[in-house]
C-alpha positions in Angstrom: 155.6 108.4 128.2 154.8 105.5 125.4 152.4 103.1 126.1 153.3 99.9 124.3 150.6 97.4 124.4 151.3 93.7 122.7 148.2 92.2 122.0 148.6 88.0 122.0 145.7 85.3 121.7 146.4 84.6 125.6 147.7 87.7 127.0 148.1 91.4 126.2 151.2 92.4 127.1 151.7 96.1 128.3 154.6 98.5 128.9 155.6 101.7 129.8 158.5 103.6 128.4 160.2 106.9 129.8 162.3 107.0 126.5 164.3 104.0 125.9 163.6 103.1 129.7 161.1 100.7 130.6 159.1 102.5 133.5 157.2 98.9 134.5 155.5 96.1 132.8 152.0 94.2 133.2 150.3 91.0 132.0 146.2 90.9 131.6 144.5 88.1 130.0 143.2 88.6 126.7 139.5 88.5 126.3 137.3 89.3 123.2 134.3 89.8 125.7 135.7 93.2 127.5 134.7 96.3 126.2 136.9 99.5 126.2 135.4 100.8 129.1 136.6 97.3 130.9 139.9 97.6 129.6 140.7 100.9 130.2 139.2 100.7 133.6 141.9 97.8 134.5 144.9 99.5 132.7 143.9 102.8 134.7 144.1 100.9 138.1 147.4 99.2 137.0 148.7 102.8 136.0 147.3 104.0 139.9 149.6 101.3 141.4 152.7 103.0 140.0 152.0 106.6 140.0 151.4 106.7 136.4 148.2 109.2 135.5 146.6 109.1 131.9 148.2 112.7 131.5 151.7 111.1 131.4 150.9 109.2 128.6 151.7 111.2 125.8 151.8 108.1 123.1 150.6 104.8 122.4 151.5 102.0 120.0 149.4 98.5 119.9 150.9 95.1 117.9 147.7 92.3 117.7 147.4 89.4 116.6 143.9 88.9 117.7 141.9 91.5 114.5 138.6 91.6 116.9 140.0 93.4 120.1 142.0 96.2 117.8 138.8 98.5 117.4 138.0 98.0 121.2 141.4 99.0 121.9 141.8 101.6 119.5 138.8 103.2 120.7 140.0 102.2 124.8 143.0 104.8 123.6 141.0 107.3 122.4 138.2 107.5 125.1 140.6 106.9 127.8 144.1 109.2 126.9 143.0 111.3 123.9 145.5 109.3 121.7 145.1 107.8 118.3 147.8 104.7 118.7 150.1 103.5 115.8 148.8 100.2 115.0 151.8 97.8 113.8 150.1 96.9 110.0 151.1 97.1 106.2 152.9 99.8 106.0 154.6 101.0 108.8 158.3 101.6 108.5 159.9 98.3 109.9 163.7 98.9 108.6 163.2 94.9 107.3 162.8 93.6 104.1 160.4 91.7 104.0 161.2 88.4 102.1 157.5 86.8 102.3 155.5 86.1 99.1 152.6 88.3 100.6 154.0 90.3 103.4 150.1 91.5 104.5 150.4 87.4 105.8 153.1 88.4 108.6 152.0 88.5 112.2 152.7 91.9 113.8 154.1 89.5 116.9 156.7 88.0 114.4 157.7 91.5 112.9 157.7 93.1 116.3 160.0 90.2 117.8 162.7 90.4 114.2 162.8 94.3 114.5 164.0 94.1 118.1 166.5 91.5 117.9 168.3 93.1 114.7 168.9 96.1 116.5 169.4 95.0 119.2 172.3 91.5 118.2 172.8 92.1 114.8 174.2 88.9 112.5 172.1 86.7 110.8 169.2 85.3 113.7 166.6 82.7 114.1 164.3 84.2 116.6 161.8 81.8 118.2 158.8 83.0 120.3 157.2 80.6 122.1 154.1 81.5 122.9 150.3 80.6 122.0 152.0 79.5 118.6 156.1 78.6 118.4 156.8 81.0 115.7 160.4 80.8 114.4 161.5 83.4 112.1 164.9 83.9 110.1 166.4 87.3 109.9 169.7 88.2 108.1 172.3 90.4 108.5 171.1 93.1 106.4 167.9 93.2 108.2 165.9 90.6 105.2 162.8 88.7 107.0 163.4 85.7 105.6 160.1 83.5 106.3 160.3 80.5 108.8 158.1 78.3 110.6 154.5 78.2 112.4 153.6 75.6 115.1 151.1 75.3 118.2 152.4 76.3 121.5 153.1 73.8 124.3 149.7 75.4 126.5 148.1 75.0 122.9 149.3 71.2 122.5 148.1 70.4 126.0 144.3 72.2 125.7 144.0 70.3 122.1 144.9 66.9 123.9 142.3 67.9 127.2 139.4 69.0 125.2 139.6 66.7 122.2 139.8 63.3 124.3 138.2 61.7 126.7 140.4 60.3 129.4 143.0 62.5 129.2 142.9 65.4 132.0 144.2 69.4 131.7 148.3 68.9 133.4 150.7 71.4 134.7 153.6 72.0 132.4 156.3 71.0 134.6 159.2 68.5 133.7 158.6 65.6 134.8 162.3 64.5 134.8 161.8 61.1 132.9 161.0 60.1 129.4 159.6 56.5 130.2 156.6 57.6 132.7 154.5 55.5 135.0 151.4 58.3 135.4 149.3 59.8 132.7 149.7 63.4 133.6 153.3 62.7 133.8 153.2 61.2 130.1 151.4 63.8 128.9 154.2 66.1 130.5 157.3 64.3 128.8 155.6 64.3 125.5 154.3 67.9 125.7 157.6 69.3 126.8 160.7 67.3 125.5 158.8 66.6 122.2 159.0 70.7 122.1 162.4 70.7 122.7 163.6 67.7 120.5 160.8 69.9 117.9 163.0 73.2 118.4 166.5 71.6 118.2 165.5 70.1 114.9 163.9 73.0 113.2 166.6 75.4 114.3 169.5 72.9 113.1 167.8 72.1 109.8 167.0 75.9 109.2 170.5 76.7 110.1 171.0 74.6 107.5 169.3 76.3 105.2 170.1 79.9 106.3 173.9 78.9 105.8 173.7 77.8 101.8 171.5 80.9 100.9 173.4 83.3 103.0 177.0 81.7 102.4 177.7 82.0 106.0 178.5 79.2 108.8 175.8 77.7 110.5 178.1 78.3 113.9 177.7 81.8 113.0 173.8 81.8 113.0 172.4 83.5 116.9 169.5 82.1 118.3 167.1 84.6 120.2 163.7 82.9 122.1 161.3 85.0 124.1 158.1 83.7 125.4 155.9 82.5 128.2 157.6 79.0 127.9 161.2 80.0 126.9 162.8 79.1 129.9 161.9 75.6 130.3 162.6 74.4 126.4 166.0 76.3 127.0 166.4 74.0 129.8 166.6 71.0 127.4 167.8 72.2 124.3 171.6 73.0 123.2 170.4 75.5 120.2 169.6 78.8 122.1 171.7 81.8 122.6 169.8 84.1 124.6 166.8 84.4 125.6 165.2 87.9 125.8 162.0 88.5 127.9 161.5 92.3 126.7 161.6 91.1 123.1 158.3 92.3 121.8 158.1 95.4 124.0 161.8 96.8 123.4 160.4 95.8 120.0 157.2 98.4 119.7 159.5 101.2 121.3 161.7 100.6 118.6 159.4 101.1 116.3 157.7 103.7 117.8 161.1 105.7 117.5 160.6 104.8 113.7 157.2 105.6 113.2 156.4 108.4 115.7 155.6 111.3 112.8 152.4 108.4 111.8 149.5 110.4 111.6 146.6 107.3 111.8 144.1 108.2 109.0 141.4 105.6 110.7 138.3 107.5 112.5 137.4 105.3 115.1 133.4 105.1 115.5 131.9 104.4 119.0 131.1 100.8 120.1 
């Protein structure tokens, strides 16, 4: 079985593949502070729940964005199931071309997320992950990562506006089913969320736009993939999304695990 494990600034993202089935799925928060041993302690007990033993792990592969906690889990892999992952970095065989001025300045996340949804719709895509950051990437038809877009999250917007005023309190991201609002926390709610999703209509119809004159294709033709914690509820407001694909980043890592499985990892990892 593959281990997939998908490393994000607010949660690590696990999976477990039985070829190209997903066996099951967990979500653990991420946190610079645990050691291996903590880590691999909690994925065990996980495992335990559904019958999975470290023995039936016979591969792993890890996508991070957070640099600190890849040794940790790197060396969680080793000390735990005997297994030197494939780390999703600089040269690992993506099937993209990679259309970036310095590639080495792509998130794994964003190169995870354009590798699934090329094989798995095809066409020229915008796929939007809407997560910690809203990351909206272009991909073409003939697989080219094209660049895109960087903003903070919705959670993000909302901690900024918490911890960097003084009256304003921590809300719940719920729609608040009004723009004009008579409560702060319901302000903050209208603000937060539909100024995401008039955000997201406008960057996906002005890089349609663009897409459309470089490519020569119609902007009607252009799919729109979103995955992420908050996916549902933008796609609640918004007219520009196709489909929206939960598995995105895990489908993605078996993927390229299927590409990448011969990788022999050079790195020796030292103990903590």
């Amino acid at each position: 079985m593959l281990l997939a494990i998908d490393v994000g600034n607010t949660n690590i993202v696990l999976g477990v593949f039985d070829g190209e089935t997903m066996v099951e799925s967990w979500r653990l928060a991420t946190d610079n502070k645990r050691s291996a041993d903590e880590y691999g302690t909690i994925i065990d007990s996980m495992f335990m729940r559904q019958g999975i033993k470290p023995e039936d792990i016979s591969d792993i592969i890890i996508a991070s964005v957070v640099p600190s906690l890849l040794f940790t889990l790197e060396h969680m892999c080793m000390k735990f199931y005997d297994k030197n992952p494939i780390v999703i970095e600089t040269g690992i065989k993506t099937g993209l071309k990679i259309k970036y001025d310095d590639p080495r300045q792509v998130g794994a996340d964003r190169i995870v997320n354009s590798v699934a949804a090329h094989n798995r719709y095809g066409g020229n895509l915008i796929v939007i992950d809407f997560g910690t950051a809203t990351t909206l990437t272009c991909v073409s038809a003939d697989g080219s990562f094209l660049g895109g877009a960087i903003a903070p999250g919705i959670k993000t917007q909302a901690a900024a506006l918490f911890e960097h005023t003084a009256k304003l309190p921590n809300v719940d991201l719920e729609l608040p089913g009004k723009f004009i609002c008579k409560t702060t926390s319901e302000a903050m709610q209208a603000g937060l969320i539909y100024g995401h999703m008039g955000f997201t209509e406008h960057m996906i119809n002005s890089m349609k736009k663009e897409m459309a004159a470089e490519l020569g294709c119609k902007e009607k033709d252009i799919k729109v993939i979103a995955t992420g914690g908050m996916a549902t509820m933008v796609e609640s407001g918004v007219s520009c999304i196709d489909e929206i694909d939960r598995r995105l980043t895990l489908d993605g890592l078996q993927m390229l695990y299927e590409k990448n499985k011969g990788l022999v990892k050079k790195r020796v990892l030292q103990q903590e």
